[in-house]
Each structure stands twice: as structure tokens, then as C-alpha cells.
C-alpha positions as CSV (number, residue, x, y, z in Angstrom):
1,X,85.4,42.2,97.9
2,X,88.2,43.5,96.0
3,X,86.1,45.8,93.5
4,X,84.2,47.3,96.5
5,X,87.3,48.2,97.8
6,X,88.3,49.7,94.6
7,X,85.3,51.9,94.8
8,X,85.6,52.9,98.1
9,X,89.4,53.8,97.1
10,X,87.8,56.1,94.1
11,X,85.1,57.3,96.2
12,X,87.5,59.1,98.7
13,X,89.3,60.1,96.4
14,X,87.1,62.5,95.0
15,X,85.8,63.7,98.3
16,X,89.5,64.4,98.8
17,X,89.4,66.0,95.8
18,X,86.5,68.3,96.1
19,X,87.5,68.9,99.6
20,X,90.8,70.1,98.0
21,X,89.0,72.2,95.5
22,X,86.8,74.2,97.9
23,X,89.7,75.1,100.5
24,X,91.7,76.6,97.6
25,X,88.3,78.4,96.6
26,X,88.1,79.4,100.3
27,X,91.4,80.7,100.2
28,X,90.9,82.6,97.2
29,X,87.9,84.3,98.3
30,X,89.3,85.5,102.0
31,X,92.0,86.7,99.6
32,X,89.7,88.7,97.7
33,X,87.8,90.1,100.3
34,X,90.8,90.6,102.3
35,X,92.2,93.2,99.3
36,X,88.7,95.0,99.1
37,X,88.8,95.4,102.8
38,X,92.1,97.4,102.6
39,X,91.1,99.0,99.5
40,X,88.1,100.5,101.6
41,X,89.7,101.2,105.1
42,X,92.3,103.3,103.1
43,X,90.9,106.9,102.5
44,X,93.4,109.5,101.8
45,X,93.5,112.4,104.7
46,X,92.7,115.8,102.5
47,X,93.2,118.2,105.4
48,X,90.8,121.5,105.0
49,X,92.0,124.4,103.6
50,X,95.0,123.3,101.9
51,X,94.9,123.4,97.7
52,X,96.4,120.9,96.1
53,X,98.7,121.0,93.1
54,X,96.8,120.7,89.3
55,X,99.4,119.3,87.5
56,X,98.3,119.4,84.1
57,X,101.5,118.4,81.8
């Protein structure tokens, strides 16, 4: 009994461990998107009519 509890030990530990790995992953991703989001919501307001300044040194 004692090296099927061993395995069953190991084998939840890796679930734990993948589980681990794929919230971090998770996390990353709604990071990600969460910066391209803002990125694309931001548009500057040019009003009409106006020139803007050509800086050129």
C-alpha cells in the first residue's frame, strides 16, 4: 500500500503543478490582452481644422 500511496502523492502533485502552470499562463494572457485593449481604445482626438506643429530639429 505504501508505494501506491507514493504514487498517488506524485500524481497530484503534478496536476497541482500543471494546474499552477496554466493559471500563471492565464494570467499572463488576460494581461496581454488587457494592454492591447487599451492600446486600441486610446485614439488621440485631432480636432479639424487645427495644424499641428512640424518640429523638425
Amino acid at each position: 500500500m505504501h508505494r501506491t500511496d507514493e504514487i498517488v502523492a506524485r500524481a497530484l502533485s503534478i496536476v497541482a503543478a500543471s494546474k499552477a502552470l496554466r493559471e500563471r499562463q492565464e494570467q499572463q494572457r488576460r494581461e496581454i490582452y488587457g494592454r492591447i485593449e487599451l492600446a486600441s481604445l486610446k485614439k488621440p482626438y485631432i480636432p479639424k481644422g487645427i495644424q499641428l506643429p512640424l518640429k523638425l530639429q
